[in-house]
C-alpha positions as CSV (number, residue, x, y, z in Angstrom):
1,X,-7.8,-26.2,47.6
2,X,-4.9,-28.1,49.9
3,X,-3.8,-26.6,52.1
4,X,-0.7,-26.3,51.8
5,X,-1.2,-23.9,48.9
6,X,-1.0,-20.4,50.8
7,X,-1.8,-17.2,49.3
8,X,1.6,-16.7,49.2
9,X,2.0,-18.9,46.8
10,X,-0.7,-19.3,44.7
11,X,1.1,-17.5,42.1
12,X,4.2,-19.2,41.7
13,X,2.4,-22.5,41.7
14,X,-0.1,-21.2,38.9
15,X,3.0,-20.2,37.2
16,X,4.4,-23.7,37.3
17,X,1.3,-25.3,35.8
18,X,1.4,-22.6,32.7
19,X,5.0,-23.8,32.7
20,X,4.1,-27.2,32.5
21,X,1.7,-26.6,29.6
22,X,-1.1,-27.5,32.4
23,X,-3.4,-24.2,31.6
24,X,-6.8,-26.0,32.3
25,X,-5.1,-26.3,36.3
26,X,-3.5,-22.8,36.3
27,X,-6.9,-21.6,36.1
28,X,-8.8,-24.0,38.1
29,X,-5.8,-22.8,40.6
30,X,-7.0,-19.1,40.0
31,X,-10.4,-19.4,40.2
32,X,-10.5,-21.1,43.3
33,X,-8.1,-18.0,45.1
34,X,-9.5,-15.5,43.8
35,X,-12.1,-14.6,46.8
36,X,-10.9,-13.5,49.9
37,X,-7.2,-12.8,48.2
38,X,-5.5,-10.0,49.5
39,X,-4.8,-7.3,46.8
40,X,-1.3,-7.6,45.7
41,X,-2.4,-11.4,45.0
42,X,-6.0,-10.5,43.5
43,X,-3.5,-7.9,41.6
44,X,-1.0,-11.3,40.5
45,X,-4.2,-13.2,39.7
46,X,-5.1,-10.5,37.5
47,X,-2.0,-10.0,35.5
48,X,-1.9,-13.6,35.0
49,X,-5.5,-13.6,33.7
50,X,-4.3,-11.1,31.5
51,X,-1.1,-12.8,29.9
52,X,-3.3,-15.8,29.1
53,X,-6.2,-14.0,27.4
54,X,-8.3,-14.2,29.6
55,X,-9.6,-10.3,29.9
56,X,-13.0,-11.2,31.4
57,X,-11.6,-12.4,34.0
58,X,-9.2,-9.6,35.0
59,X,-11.4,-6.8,34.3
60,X,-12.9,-7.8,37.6
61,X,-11.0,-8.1,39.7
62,X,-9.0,-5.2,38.5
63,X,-12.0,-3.0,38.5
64,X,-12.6,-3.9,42.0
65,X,-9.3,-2.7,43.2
66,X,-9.7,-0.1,41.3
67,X,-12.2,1.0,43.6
68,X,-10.2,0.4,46.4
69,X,-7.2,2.2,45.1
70,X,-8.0,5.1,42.6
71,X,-4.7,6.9,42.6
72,X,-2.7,3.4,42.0
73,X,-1.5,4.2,38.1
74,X,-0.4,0.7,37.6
75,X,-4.2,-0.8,38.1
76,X,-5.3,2.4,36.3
77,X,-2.9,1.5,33.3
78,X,-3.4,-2.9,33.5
79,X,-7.6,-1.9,33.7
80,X,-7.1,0.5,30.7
81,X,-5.0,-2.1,28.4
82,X,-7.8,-4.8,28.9
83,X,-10.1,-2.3,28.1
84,X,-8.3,-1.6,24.6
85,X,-8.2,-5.3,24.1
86,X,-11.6,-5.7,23.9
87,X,-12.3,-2.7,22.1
88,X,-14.1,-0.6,24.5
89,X,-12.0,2.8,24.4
90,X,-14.2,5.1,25.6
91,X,-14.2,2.8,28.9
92,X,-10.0,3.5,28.7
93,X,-10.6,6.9,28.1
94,X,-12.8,7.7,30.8
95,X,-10.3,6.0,33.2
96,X,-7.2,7.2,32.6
97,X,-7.9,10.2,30.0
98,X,-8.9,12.6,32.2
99,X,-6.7,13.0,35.4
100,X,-3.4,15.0,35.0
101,X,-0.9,12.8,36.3
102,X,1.9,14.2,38.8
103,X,5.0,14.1,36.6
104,X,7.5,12.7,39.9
105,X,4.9,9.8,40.2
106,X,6.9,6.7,38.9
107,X,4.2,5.7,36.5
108,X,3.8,9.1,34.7
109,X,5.2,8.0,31.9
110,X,3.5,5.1,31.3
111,X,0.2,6.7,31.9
112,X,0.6,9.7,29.1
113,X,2.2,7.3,27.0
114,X,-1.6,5.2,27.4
115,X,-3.5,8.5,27.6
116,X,-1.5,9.7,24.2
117,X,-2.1,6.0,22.3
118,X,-5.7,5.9,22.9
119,X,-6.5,9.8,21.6
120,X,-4.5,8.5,18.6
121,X,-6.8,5.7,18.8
122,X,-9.9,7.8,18.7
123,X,-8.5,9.9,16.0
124,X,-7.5,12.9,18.4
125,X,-3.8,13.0,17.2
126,X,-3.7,17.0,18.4
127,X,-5.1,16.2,21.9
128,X,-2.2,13.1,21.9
129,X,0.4,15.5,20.4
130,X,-0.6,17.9,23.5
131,X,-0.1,15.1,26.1
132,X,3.2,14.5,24.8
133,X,4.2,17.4,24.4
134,X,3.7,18.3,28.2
135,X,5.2,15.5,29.4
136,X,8.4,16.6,27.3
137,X,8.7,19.8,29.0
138,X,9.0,17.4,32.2
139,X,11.5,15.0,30.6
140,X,13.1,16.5,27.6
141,X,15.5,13.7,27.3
142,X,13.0,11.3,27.8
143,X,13.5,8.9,24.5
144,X,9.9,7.3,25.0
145,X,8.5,10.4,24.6
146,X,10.1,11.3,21.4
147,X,9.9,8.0,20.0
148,X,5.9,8.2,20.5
149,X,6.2,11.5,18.6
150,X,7.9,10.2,16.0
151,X,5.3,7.8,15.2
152,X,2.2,9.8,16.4
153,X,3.7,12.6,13.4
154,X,5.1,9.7,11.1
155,X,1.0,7.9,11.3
156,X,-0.8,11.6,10.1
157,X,1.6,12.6,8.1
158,X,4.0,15.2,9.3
159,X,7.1,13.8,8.3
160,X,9.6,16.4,8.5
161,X,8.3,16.7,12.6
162,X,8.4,12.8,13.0
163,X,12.0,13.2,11.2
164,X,13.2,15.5,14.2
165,X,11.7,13.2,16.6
166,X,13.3,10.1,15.3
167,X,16.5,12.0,14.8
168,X,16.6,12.7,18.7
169,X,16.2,8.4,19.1
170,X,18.7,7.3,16.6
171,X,21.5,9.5,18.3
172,X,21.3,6.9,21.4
173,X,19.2,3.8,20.8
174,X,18.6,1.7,16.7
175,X,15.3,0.3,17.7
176,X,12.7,1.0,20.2
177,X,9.9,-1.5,20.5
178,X,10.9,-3.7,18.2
179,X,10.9,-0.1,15.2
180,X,14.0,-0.2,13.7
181,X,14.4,3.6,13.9
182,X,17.2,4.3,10.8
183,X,14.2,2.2,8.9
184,X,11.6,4.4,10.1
185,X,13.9,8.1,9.7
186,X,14.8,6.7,5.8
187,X,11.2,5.9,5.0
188,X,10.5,10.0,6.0
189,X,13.1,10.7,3.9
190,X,12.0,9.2,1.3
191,X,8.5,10.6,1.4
192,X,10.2,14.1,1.9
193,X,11.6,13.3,-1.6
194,X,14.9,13.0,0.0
195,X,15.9,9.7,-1.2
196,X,19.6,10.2,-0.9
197,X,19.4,10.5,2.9
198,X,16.8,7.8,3.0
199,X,19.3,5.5,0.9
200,X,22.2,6.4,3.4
201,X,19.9,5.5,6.7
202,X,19.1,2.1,4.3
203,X,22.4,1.4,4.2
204,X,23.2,1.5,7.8
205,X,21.2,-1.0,8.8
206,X,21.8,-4.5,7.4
207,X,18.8,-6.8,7.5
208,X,17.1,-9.4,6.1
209,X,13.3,-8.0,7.1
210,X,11.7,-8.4,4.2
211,X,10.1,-4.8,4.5
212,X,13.6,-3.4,4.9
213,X,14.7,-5.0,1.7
214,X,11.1,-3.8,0.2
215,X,11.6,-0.4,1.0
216,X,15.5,-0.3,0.6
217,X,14.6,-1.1,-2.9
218,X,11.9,1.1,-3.7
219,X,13.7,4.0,-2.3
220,X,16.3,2.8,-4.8
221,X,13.7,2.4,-7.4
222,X,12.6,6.2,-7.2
223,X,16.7,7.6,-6.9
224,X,17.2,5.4,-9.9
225,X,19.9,3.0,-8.5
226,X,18.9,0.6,-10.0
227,X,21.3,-1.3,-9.0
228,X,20.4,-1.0,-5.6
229,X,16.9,-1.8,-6.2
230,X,18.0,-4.9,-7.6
231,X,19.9,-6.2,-5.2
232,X,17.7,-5.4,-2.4
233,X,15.0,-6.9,-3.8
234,X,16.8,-10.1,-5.3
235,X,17.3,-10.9,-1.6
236,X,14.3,-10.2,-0.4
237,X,12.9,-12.8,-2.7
238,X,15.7,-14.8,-1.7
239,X,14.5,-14.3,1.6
240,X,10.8,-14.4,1.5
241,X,9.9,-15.9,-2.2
242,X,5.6,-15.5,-1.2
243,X,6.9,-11.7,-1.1
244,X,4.7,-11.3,-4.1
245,X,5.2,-7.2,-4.7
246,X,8.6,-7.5,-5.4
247,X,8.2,-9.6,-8.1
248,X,6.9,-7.0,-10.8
249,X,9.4,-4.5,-9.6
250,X,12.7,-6.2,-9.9
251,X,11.6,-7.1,-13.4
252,X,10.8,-3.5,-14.2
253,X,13.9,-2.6,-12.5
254,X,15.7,-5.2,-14.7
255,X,13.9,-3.9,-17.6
256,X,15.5,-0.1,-16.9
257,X,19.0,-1.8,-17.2
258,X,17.9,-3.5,-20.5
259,X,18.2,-6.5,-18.6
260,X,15.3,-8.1,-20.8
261,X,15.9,-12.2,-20.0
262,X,15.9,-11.2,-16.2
263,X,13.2,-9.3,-16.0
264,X,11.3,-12.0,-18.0
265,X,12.2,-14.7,-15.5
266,X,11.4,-12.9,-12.8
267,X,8.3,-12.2,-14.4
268,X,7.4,-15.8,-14.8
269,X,8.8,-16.8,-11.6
270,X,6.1,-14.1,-9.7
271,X,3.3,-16.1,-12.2
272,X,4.3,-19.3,-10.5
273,X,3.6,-17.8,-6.9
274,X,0.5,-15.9,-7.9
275,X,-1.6,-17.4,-11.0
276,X,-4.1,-14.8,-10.6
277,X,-1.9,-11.9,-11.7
278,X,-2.9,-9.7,-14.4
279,X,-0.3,-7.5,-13.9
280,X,2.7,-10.2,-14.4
281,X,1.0,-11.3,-17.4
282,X,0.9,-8.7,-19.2
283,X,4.7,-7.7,-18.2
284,X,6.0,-11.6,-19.2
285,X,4.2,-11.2,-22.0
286,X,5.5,-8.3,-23.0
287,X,9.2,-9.2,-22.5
288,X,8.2,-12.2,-24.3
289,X,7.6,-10.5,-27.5
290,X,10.8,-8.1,-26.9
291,X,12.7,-11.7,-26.6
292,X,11.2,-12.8,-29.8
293,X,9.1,-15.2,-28.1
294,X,6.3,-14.2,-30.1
295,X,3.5,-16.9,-29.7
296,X,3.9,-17.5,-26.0
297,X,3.8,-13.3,-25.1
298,X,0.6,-13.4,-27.3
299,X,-0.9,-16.4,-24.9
300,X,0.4,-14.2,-22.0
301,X,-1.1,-11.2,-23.1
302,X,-4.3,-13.0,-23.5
303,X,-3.9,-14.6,-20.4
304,X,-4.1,-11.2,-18.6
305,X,-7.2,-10.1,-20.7
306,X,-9.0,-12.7,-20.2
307,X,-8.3,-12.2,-16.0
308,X,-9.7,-8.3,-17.1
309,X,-11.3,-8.1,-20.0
310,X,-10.9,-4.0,-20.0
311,X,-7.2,-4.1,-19.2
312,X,-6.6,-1.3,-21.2
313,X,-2.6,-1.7,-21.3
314,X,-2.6,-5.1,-22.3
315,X,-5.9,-4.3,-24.7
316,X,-3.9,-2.1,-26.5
317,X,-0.5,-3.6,-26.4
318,X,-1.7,-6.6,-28.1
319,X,-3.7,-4.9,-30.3
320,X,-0.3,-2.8,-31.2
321,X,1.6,-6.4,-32.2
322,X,-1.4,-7.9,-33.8
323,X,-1.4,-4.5,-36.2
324,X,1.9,-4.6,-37.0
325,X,2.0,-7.6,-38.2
326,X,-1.3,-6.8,-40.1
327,X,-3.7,-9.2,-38.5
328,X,-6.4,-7.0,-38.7
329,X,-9.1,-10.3,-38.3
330,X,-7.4,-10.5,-35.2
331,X,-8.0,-7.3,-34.0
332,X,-11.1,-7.0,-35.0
333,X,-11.8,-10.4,-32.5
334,X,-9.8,-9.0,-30.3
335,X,-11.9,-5.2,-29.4
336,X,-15.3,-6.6,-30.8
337,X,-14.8,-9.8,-27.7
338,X,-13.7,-7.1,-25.1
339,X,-16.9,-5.2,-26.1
340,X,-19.0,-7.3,-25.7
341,X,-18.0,-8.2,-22.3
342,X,-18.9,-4.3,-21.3
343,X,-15.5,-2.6,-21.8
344,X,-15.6,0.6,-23.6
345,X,-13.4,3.3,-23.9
346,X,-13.2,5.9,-27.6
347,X,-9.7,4.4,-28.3
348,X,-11.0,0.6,-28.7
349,X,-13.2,1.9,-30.9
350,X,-10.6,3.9,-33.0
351,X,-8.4,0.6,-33.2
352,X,-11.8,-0.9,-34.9
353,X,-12.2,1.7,-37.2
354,X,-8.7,1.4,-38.2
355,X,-8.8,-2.5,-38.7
356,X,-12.0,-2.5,-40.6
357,X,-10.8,0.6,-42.8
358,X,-8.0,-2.1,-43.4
359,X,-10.3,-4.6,-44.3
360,X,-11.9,-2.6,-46.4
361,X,-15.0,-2.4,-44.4
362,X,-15.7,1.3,-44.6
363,X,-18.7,1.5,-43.4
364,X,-18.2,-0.4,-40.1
365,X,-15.0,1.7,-40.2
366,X,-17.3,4.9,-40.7
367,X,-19.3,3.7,-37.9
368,X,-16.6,3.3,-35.4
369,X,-14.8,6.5,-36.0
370,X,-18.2,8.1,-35.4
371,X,-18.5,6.3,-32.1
372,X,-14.8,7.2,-31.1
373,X,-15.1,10.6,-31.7
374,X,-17.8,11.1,-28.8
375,X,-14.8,11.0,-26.7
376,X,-11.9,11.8,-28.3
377,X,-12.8,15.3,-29.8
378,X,-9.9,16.7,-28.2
379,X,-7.2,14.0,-29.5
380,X,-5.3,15.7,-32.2
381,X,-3.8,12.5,-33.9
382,X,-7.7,10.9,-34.2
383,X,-9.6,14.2,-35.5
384,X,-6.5,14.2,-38.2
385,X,-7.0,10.4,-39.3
386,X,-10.7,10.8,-38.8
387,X,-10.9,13.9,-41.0
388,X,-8.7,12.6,-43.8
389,X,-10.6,9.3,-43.9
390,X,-14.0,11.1,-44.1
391,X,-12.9,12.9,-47.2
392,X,-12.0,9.6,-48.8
393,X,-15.7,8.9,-48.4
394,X,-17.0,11.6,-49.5
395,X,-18.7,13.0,-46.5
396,X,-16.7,16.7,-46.7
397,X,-18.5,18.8,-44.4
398,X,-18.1,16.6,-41.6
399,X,-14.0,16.2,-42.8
400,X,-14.4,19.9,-42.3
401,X,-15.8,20.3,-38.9
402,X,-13.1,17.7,-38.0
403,X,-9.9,19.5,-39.4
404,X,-10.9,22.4,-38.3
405,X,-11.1,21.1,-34.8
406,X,-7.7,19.4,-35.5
407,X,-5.9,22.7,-36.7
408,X,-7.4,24.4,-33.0
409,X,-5.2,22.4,-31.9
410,X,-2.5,22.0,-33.7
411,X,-2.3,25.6,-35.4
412,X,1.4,25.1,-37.2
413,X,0.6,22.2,-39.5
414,X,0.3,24.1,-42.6
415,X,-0.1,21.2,-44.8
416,X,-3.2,20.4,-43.6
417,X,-4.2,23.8,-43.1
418,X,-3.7,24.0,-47.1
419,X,-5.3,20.8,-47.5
420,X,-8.5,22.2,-45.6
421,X,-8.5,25.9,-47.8
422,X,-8.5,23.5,-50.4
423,X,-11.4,21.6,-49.5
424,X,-13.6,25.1,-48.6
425,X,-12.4,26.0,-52.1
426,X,-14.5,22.9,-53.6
427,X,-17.1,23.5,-51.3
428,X,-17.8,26.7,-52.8
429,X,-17.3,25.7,-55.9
């Protein structure tokens, strides 16, 4: 090292290189002052270390003066942060979690407000809560210390406490660390089932975050402004179109306003960001058909079924259309192809009993109203249909046992409580 390069001002010339873009020389600069440096330059060398990334290197030298000054808080604090950034929190813990600081040292804060962030860390959100606490009693106006409340209460989720908290922070500062703090009081609102409040707090703060605008809107969503909702979250695909969420909810909250064309464009438009989305193509397809767009909301539907072959809504939405307009090949294709891919539930194989009974294939149609009533015993619409169709084949004890079932559970229809006296009548008979 030249020397005209004193100790004195090592750092500022380090600090020129990193200027400079010259990193490789900053820390050639370092390395070469490191021994023999006195300790508020070791102590420079080590922060420096530490704003580059470079936490091997600190920890060090910072654990050396450590050692040579155990009651310093701010090499207690640095030593503890590198240790969190390299994941060793017991090694935190054990250095600053134990001493009680005294609450007129400069640093007290910062320490509890370490001590109380790696608790939470290690899941000891009472022990935190206690540290915060204490300090409070010290400085009850202390907005740090209520802000670290807030979101120590808001993280386990004691939202009417982080609500106070928060409260106590938005009467004298909007944002602390970069937490927009209306954002954070409106989203406990909302969970509290308070949306109006939440909505108000919204309001207040005019931004173009994209989770602002996400949660402005859903908070809408759930008041039912949908009007709201839809504006928020127009922007926020405005603002961030790879926002992918919002897509499916701004066309749901379209379709709530009967705004059908929207919410199928917005639809398609989330299909073009994300081709892999089940979920948007059932929904386009589905606004498809209610537009009259009836062959492309079928290749939609199938589109999202073919993604998931046991997508039960779009299964059985498509299965719905197909029925109604009595293409019972179709659905046939459609349940027998999803079977045999593994799906199964009682209600696919009630929709094949009903197409094959439509058909005129009663005996697959036998078969599969056998098979759906393993699990739909208790499904007073299928034991009905399922009991009337087994009289029409003759099998009357098993119509029986099935009405009977049905009228358990649905004791006031007396015509086919008359219909089943009848069919004891001819038993005995």
């Amino acid at each position: 090292m030249k020397g005209c390069i004193t100790t004195m001002n090592i750092l500022e010339q380090a600090m020129d290189y990193i200027d400079q873009e010259q990193i490789e020389k900053a820390i050639e600069l370092l390395d070469q002052s490191i021994s023999g440096s006195a300790p508020d330059t070791a102590f420079g060398i080590a922060e420096i270390y530490r704003q580059l990334g470079f936490y091997e290197k600190a920890v060090p030298i910072l654990e050396e003066l450590v050692t040579m000054f155990p009651e310093e808080i701010e090499l207690l604090t640095a030593l503890a942060d590198i240790y969190i950034e390299l994941g060793e929190d017991e090694k935190a813990l054990e250095l600053i979690g134990e001493p009680e600081t005294d609450p007129e040292d400069p640093q007290y804060l910062e320490m509890i407000l370490q001590q109380a962030d790696l608790y939470q860390s290690q899941g000891l959100f009472e022990v935190a809560e206690q540290k915060l606490l204490l300090a409070k009693q010290h400085y009850p106006n202390e907005l740090l210390l209520d802000f670290a409340l807030g979101e120590l209460l808001f993280s386990i989720g004691d939202y009417s406490r982080a609500a106070h908290f928060y409260e106590n922070v938005l009467a004298k500062e909007k944002s602390i660390a970069g937490i927009v703090i209306t954002a954070r009081l409106a989203e406990c609102m909302a969970l509290l089932g308070n949306q109006e409040r939440a909505l108000e707090l919204y309001q207040q703060e005019e931004s173009e975050d994209p989770e602002h605008l996400f949660r402005y809107g859903f908070t809408a969503y759930q008041a039912d402004r949908m009007d709201i909702a839809i504006q928020a979250w127009e922007k926020l695909i405005d603002t961030d179109p790879e926002y992918l969420t919002a897509y499916s909810l701004l066309a749901k909250a379209y379709e709530s306003e009967n705004m059908i064309q929207e919410a199928y464009n917005t639809s398609k438009k989330g299909l073009e960001k994300d081709t892999f989305n089940k979920d948007l193509y059932f929904e386009s397809g589905a606004f498809a058909y209610q537009l009259g767009l009836f062959d492309e909301g079928e290749a939609l539907l199938r589109e999202a079924i073919a993604l998931d072959p046991d997508y039960k809504d779009a299964v059985l939405y498509l299965a719905r259309i197909l029925q109604e307009n009595e293409r019972f090949e179709d659905v046939i294709e459609l349940i027998e192809s999803i079977m045999e891919l593994g799906a199964e539930d009682g209600l696919y194989n009630w929709i094949l009993a009903k197409a094959f009974a439509e058909t005129e294939d009663y005996k697959q149609a036998l078969k599969q109203y056998r098979q759906a009533y393993i699990s739909l015993q208790d499904d007073r619409d299928f034991l009905k249909e399922f009991g009337y169709f087994l009289v029409e084949e003759g099998f009357v004890d098993e119509a029986v046992n099935a009405l009977q079932a049905y009228l358990l559970l649905e004791p006031l229809d007396a015509e086919t409580s008359s219909f089943l006296e009848r069919l004891g009548d001819q038993q005995q008979s």
